[in-house]
C-alpha positions as YAML, in Angstrom:
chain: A
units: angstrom
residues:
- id: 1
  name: UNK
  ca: [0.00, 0.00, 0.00]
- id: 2
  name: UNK
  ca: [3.30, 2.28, 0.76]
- id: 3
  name: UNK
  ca: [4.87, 1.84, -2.24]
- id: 4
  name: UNK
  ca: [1.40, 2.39, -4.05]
- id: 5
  name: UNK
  ca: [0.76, 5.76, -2.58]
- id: 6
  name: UNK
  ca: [4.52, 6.69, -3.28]
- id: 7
  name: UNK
  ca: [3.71, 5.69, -6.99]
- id: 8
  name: UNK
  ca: [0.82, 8.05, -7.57]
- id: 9
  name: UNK
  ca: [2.24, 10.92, -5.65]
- id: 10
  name: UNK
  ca: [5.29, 10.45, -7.68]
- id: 11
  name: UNK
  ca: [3.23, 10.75, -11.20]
- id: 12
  name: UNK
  ca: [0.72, 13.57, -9.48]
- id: 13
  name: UNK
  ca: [4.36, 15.96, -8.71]
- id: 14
  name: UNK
  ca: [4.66, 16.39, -12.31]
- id: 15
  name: UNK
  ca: [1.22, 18.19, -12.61]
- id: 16
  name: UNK
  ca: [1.79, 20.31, -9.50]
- id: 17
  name: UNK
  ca: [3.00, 23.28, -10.97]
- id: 18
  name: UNK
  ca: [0.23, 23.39, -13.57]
- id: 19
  name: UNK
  ca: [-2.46, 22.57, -10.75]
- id: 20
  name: UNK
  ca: [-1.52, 25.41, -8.70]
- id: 21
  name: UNK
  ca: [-1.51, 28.29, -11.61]
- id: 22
  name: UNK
  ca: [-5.00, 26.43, -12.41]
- id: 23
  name: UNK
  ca: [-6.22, 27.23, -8.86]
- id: 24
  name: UNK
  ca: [-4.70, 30.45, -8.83]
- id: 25
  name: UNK
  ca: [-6.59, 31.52, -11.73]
- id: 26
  name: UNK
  ca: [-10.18, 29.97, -10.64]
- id: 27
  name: UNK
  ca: [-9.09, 31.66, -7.42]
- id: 28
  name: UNK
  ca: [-9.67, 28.80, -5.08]
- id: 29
  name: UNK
  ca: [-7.72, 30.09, -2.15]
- id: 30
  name: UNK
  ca: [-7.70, 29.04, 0.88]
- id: 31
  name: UNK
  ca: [-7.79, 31.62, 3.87]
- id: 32
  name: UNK
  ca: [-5.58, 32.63, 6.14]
- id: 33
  name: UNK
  ca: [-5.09, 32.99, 9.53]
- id: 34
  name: UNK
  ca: [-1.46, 34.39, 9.60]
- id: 35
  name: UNK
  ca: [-2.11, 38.14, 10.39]
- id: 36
  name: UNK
  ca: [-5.34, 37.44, 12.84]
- id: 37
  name: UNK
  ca: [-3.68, 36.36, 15.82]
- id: 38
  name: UNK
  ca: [-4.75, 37.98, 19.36]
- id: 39
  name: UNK
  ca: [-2.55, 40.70, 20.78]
- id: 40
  name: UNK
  ca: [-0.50, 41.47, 17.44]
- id: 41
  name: UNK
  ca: [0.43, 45.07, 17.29]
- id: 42
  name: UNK
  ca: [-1.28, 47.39, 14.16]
- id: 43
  name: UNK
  ca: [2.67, 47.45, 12.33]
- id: 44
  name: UNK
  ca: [2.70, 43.59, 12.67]
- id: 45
  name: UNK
  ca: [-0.87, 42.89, 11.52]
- id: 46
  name: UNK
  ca: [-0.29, 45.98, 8.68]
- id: 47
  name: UNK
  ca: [2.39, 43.61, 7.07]
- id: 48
  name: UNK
  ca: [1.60, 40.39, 7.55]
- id: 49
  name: UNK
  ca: [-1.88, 41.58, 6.22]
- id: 50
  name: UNK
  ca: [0.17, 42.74, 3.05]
- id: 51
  name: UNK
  ca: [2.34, 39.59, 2.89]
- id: 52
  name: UNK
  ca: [-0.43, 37.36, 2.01]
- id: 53
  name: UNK
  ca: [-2.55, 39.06, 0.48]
- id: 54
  name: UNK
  ca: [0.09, 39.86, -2.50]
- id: 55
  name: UNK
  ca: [0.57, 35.98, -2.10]
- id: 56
  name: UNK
  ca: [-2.82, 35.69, -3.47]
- id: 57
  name: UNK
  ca: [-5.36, 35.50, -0.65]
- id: 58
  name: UNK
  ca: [-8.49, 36.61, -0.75]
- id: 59
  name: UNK
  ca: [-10.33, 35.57, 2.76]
- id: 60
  name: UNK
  ca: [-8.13, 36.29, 5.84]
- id: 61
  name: UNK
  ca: [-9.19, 35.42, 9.36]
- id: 62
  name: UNK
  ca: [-8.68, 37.11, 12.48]
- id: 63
  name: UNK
  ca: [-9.25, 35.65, 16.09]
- id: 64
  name: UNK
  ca: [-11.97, 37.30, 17.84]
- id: 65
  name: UNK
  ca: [-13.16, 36.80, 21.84]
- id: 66
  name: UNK
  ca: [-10.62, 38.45, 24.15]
- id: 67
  name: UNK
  ca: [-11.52, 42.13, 23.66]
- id: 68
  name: UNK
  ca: [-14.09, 43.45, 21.71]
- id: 69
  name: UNK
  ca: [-11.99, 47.17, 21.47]
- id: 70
  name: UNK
  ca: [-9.30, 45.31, 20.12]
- id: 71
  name: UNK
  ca: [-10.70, 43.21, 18.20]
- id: 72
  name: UNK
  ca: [-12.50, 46.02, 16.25]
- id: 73
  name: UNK
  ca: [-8.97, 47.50, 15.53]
- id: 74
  name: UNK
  ca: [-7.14, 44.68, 14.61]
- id: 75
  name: UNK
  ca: [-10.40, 44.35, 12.46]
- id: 76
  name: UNK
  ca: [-9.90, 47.94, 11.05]
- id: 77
  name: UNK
  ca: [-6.64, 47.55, 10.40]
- id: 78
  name: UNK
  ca: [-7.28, 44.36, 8.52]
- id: 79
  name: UNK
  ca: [-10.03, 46.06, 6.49]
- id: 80
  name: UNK
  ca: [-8.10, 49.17, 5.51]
- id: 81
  name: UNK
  ca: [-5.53, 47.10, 4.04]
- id: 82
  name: UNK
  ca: [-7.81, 44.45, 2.17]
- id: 83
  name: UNK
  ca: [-10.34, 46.76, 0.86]
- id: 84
  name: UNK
  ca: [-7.55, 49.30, -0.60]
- id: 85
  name: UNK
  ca: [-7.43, 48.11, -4.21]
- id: 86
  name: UNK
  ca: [-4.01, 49.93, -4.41]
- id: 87
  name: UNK
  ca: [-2.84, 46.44, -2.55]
- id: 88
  name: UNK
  ca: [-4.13, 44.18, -4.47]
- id: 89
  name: UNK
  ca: [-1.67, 42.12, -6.11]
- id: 90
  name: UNK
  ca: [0.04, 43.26, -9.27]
- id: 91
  name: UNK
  ca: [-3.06, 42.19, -12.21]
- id: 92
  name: UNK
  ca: [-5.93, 41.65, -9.87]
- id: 93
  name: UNK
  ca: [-8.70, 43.86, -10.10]
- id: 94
  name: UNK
  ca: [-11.00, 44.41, -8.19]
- id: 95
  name: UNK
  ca: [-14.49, 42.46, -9.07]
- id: 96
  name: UNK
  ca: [-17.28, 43.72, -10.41]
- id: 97
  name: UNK
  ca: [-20.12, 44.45, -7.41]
- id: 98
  name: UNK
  ca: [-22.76, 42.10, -8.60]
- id: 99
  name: UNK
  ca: [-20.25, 39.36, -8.28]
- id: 100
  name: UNK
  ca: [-19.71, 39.90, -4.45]
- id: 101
  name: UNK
  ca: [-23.15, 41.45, -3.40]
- id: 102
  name: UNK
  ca: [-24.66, 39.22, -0.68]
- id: 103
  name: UNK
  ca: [-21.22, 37.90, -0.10]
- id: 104
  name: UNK
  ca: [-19.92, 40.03, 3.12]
- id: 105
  name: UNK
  ca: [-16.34, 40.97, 0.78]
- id: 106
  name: UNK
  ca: [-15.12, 44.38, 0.33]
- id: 107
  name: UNK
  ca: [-14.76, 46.27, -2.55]
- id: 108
  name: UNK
  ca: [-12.00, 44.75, -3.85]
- id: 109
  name: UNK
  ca: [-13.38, 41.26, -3.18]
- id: 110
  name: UNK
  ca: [-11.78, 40.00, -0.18]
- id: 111
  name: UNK
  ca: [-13.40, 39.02, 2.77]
- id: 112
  name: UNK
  ca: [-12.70, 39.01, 7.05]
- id: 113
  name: UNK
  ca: [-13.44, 36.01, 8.88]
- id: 114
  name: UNK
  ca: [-13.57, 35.95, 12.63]
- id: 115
  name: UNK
  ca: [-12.77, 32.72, 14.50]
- id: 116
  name: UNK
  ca: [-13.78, 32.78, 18.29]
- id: 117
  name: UNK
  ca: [-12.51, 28.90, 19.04]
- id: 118
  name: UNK
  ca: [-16.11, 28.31, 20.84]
- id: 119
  name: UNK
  ca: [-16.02, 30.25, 23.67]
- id: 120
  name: UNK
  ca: [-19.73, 31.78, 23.54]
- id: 121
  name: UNK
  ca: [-23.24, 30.88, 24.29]
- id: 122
  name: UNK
  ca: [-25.67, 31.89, 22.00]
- id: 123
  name: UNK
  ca: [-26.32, 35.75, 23.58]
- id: 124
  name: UNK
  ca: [-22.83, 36.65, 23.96]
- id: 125
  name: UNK
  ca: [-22.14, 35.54, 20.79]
- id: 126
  name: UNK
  ca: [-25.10, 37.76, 18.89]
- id: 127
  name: UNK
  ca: [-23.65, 40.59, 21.21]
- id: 128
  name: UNK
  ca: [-20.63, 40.67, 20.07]
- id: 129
  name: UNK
  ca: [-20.50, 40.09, 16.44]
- id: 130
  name: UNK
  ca: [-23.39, 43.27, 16.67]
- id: 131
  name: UNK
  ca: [-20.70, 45.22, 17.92]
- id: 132
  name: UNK
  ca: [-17.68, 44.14, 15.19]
- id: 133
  name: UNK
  ca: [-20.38, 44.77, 12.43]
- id: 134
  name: UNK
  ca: [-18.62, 47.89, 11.22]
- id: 135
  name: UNK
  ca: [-15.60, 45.84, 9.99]
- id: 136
  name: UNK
  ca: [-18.59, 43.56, 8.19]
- id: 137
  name: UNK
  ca: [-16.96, 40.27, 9.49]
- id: 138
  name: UNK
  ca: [-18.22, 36.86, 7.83]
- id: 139
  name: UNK
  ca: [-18.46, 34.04, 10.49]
- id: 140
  name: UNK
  ca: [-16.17, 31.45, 9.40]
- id: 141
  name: UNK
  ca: [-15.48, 29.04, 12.66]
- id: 142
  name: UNK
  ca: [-16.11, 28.63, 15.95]
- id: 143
  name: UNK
  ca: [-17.94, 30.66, 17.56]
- id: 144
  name: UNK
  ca: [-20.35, 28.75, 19.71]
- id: 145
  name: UNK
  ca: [-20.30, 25.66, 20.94]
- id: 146
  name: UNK
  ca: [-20.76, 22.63, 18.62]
- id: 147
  name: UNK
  ca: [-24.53, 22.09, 20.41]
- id: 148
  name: UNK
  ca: [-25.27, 25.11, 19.65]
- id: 149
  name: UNK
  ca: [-26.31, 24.71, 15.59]
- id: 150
  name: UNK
  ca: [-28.93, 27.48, 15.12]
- id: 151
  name: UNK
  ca: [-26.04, 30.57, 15.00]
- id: 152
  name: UNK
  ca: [-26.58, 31.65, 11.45]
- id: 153
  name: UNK
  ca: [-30.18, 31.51, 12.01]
- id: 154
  name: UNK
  ca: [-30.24, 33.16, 14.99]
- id: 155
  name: UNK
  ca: [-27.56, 35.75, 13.63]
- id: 156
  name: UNK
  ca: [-29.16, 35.92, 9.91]
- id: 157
  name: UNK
  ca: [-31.67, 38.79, 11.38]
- id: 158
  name: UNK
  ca: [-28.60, 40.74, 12.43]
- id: 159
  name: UNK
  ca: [-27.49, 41.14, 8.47]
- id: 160
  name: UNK
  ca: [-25.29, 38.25, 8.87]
...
């Protein structure tokens, strides 16, 4: 079984370059978390921001749950940086509204995730995504417990 899986990964490597341009130009990206850490200072989340999203990113997420003021700024920060189409990597342009509408992206297309590793009940959690709402965050992971399956729902009336 070894030497079978060595076999096809052996024949697959000499695709992979012509895999990856293929899904960097359908723009399946993945998103990343390497600029959303708690407790990282606005010059360290400024580049680290830029550094991947000239690498190609287009949905970046940022921890949320320890402070709701700093969340918001590390949030504004993150925003200012990925809705600037003066960032956007060298060829990209920004996409056309229709395209995005309904989507929670900025103008340029990219979009802020928050991750609060399950740490609210249901209230809490409606409470404070209402108050990072001006950085228009999409819920990507986490942020209730996994009983608690109704969150969209619940925060749907909310405009997310």
């Amino acid at each position: 079984m070894r030497d079978e899986a060595l076999k096809m990964l052996t024949k697959q490597a000499t695709t992979k370059d012509t895999h990856k341009e293929d899904v960097k130009r359908a723009r399946y990206l993945a998103w990343v978390t390497l600029a959303g850490w708690l407790r990282y200072d606005d010059n360290k989340v400024c580049w680290l921001t830029l550094e991947v999203l000239h690498q190609g990113f287009n949905h970046f997420k940022m921890k949320v749950g320890s402070n709701v003021e700093s969340d918001l700024n590390r949030g504004e920060v993150t925003r200012s940086i990925i809705d600037d189409s003066a960032n956007l990597p060298m060829g990209r342009k920004p996409p056309s509204r229709s395209s995005i509408k309904g989507k929670n992206a900025g103008p340029t297309g990219n979009v802020l995730m928050i991750d609060a590793n399950q740490i609210w009940g249901v209230q809490q959690a409606v409470e404070y995504v209402k108050r990072l709402a001006e950085i228009k965050p999409d819920l990507s992971r986490s942020p209730l417990h996994l009983t608690s399956t109704h969150f969209r729902f619940i925060l749907s009336s909310y405009g997310h």
